[in-house]
C-alpha positions in Angstrom: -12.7 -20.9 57.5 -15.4 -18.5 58.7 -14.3 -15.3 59.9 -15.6 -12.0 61.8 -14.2 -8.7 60.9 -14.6 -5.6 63.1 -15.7 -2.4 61.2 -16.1 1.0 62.6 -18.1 3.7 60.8 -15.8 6.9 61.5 -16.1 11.1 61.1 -14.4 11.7 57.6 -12.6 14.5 58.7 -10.3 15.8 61.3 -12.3 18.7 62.1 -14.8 17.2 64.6 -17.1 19.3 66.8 -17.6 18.2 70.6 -21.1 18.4 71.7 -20.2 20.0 75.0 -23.3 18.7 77.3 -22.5 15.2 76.7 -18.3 15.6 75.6 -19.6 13.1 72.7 -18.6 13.7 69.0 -21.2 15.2 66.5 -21.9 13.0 63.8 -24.7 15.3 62.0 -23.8 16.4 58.6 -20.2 14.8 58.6 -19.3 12.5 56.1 -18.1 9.0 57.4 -16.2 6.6 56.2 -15.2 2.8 57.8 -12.3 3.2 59.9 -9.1 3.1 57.7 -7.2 0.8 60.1 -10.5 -1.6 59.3 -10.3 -2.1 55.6 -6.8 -3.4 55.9 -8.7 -6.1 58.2 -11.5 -6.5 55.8 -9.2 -7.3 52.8 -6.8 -9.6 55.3 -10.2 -11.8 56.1 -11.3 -11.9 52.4 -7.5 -13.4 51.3 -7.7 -16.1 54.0 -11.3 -17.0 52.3 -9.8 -17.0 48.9 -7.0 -19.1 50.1 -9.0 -21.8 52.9 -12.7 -20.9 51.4 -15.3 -20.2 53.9 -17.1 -17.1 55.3 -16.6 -13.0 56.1 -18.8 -11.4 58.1 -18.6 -8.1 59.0 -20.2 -6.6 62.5 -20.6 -3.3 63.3 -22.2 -1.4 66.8 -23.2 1.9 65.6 -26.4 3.7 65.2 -28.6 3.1 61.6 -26.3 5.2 59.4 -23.7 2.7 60.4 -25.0 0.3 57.9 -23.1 1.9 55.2 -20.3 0.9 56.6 -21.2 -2.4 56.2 -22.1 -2.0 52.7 -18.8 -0.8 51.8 -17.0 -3.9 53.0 -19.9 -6.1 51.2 -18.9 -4.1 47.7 -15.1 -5.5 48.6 -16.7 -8.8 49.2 -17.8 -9.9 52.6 -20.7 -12.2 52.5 -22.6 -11.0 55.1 -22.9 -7.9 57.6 -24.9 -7.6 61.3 -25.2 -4.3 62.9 -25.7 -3.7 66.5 -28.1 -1.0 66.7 -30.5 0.3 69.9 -30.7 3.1 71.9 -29.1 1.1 74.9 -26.3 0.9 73.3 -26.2 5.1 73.2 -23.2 6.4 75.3 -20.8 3.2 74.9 -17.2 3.3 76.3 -15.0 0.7 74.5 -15.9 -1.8 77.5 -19.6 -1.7 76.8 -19.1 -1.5 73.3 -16.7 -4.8 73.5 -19.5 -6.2 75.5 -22.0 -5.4 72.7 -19.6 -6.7 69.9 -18.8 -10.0 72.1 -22.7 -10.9 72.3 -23.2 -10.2 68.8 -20.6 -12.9 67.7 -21.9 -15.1 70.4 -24.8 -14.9 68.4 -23.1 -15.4 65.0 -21.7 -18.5 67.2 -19.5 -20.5 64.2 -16.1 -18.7 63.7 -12.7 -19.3 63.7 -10.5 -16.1 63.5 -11.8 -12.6 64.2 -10.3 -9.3 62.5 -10.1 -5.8 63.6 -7.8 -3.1 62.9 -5.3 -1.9 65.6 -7.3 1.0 66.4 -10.0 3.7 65.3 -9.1 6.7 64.4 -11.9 8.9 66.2 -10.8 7.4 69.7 -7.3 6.1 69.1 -7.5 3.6 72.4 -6.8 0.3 70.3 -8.6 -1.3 73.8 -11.8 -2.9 71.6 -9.8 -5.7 69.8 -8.5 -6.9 73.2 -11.5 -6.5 75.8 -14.1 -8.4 72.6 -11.4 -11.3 72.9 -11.1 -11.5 77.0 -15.0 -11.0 76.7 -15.2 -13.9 74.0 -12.6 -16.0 76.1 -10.4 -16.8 72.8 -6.6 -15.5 73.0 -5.5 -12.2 71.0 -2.6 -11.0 69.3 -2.0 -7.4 68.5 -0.2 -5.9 65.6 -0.2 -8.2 63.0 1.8 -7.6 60.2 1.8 -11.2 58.0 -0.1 -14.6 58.6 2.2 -16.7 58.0 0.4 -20.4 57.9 -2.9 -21.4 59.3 -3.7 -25.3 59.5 -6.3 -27.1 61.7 -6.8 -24.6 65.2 -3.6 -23.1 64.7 -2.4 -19.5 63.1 1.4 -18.7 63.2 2.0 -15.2 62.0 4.6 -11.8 62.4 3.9 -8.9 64.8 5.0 -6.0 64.6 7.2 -4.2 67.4 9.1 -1.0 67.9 12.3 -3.0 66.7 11.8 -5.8 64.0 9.3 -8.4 64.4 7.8 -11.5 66.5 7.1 -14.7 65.5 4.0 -16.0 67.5 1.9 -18.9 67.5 -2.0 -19.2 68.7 -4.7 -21.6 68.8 -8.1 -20.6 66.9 -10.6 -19.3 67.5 -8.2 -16.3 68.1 -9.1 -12.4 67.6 -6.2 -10.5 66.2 -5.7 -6.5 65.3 -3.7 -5.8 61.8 -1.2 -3.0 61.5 -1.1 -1.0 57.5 1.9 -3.4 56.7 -0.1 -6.2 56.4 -2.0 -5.5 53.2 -2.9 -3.2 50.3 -6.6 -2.7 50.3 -8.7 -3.8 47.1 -11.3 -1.5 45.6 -15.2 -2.5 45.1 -15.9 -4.5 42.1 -19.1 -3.7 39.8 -21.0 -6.9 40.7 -19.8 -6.0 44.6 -21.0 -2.7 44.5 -24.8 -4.2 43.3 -24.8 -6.5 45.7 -24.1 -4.2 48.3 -26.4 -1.9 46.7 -29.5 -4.1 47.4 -28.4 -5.8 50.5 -30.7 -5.3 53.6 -28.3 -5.8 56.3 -29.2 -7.7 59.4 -29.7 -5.6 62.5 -30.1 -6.9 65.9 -31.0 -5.0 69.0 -29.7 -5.6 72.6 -32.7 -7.9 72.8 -31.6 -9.9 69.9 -28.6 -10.8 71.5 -29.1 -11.5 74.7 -27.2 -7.7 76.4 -27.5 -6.5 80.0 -28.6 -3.6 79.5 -26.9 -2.8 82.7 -23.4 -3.5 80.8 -24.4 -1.4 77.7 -24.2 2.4 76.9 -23.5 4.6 78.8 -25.1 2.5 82.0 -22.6 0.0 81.3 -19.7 2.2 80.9 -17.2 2.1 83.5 -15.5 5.0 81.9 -17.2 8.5 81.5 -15.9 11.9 79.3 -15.8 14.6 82.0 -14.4 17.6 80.2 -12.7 17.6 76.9 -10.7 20.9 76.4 -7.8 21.9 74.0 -4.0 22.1 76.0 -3.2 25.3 77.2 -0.3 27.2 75.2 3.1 26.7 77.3 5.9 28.8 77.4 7.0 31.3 74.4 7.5 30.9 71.1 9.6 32.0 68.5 10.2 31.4 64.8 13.8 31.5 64.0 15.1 32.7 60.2 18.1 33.6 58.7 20.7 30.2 57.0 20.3 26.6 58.2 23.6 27.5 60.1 22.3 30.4 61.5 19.1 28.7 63.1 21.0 25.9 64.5 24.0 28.2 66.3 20.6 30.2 67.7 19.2 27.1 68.7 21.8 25.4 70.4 22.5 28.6 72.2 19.0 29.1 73.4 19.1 25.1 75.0 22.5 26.3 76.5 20.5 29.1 78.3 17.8 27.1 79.4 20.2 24.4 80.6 19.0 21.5 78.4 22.5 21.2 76.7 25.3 21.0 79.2 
């Protein structure tokens, strides 16, 4: 069974900085780290390969630095890691960078389930997962919380909703998005950890996979930043004290005069 998984290289901290010409996040001199929602799709992919053999390759769109992303999932143990890198791809929305992602698996060509996680936490959109599979032309389930049975060019697994689960069944090649539930992460082994260590990871350009560069970057973006700017503060505020009993009877009193408790 040979399968893709989606990695992101993220900021590792919540204390980004805007570059306020371009509204793009500034990446110099913070640490990153591979999107958390991603390592629960890395270790998903490398149980199926322990349990049907096969492949894991992990792909990544991202600029040079990104390619220690991709060593980290090879010291879990993915077999192999591509990453997209070119100035073209500069600027990307999630609908050029889905484009990108989609011709860089074409490339790959032989695979049979791809793996992301339900969302990054820099952008928070959860829109790459399904725009790679309407790009690849394969079906997509979101949310996935157990693979229950996979057999021939079929997957039937759980996903997660607001109350309880589904029960869904898909053909392969399918692209799916895992939720935390799912797994519990591994940590790198010694013997993953030098492999990862020496590994020159494959980098392709937009040339190398056959990209418009009229659908990539920011050229190919559909979607644009305008302005990025904190909410304004709204209304007044005010820090109750006193007992537990004493806050409520204030609170409820307040909603009364503001007519939000009848």
């Amino acid at each position: 069974m040979n399968i893709i998984v989606l990695v992101k290289q993220v900021p590792d901290t919540s204390e980004v900085k805007i570059n306020r010409e371009t509204n793009t996040l500034i990446r110099d001199g913070v640490p990153s780290i591979i999107n958390p929602f991603d390592m629960y799709a890395v270790e998903e992919a490398l149980r199926l390969r322990e349990k049907h053999g096969g492949k894991v390759t992990a792909i990544t769109m991202g600029p040079p630095q990104a390619a220690e992303a991709l060593k980290e999932a090879v010291s879990l143990g993915v077999d192999d890691a591509v990453l997209l890198s070119d100035r073209a791809f500069a600027g990307a929305d999630t609908w050029a960078t889905s484009y990108a992602l989609s011709q860089g698996i074409k490339k790959i060509a032989e695979y049979d389930l791809v793996i992301a996680g339900k969302q990054a936490i820099d952008g928070d959109t959860a829109q790459v997962g399904p725009e790679t599979a309407d790009m690849l032309g394969i079906p997509f389930v979101a949310y996935i919380r157990k693979i229950e049975q996979v057999e021939g060019n079929k997957m039937i697994a759980e996903r997660l909703m607001d109350e309880g689960y589904d029960v869904v069944e898909t053909s392969l090649p399918a692209l799916i998005t895992v939720v935390k539930e799912i797994n519990q992460p591994r940590v790198p082994s010694f013997k993953g950890k030098m492999k990862a260590k020496n590994l020159k990871v494959t980098a392709w350009n937009a040339k190398d996979i056959g990209a418009d560069d009229n659908k990539c970057g920011l050229k190919g973006s559909p979607t644009k930043v305008v302005r990025i700017f904190p909410p304004a503060p709204r209304g007044q505020r005010e820090i109750l004290t006193g007992s537990m009993e004493d806050q409520i009877t204030t609170c409820v009193k307040k909603l009364k005069e503001q007519s939000f408790i009848i």
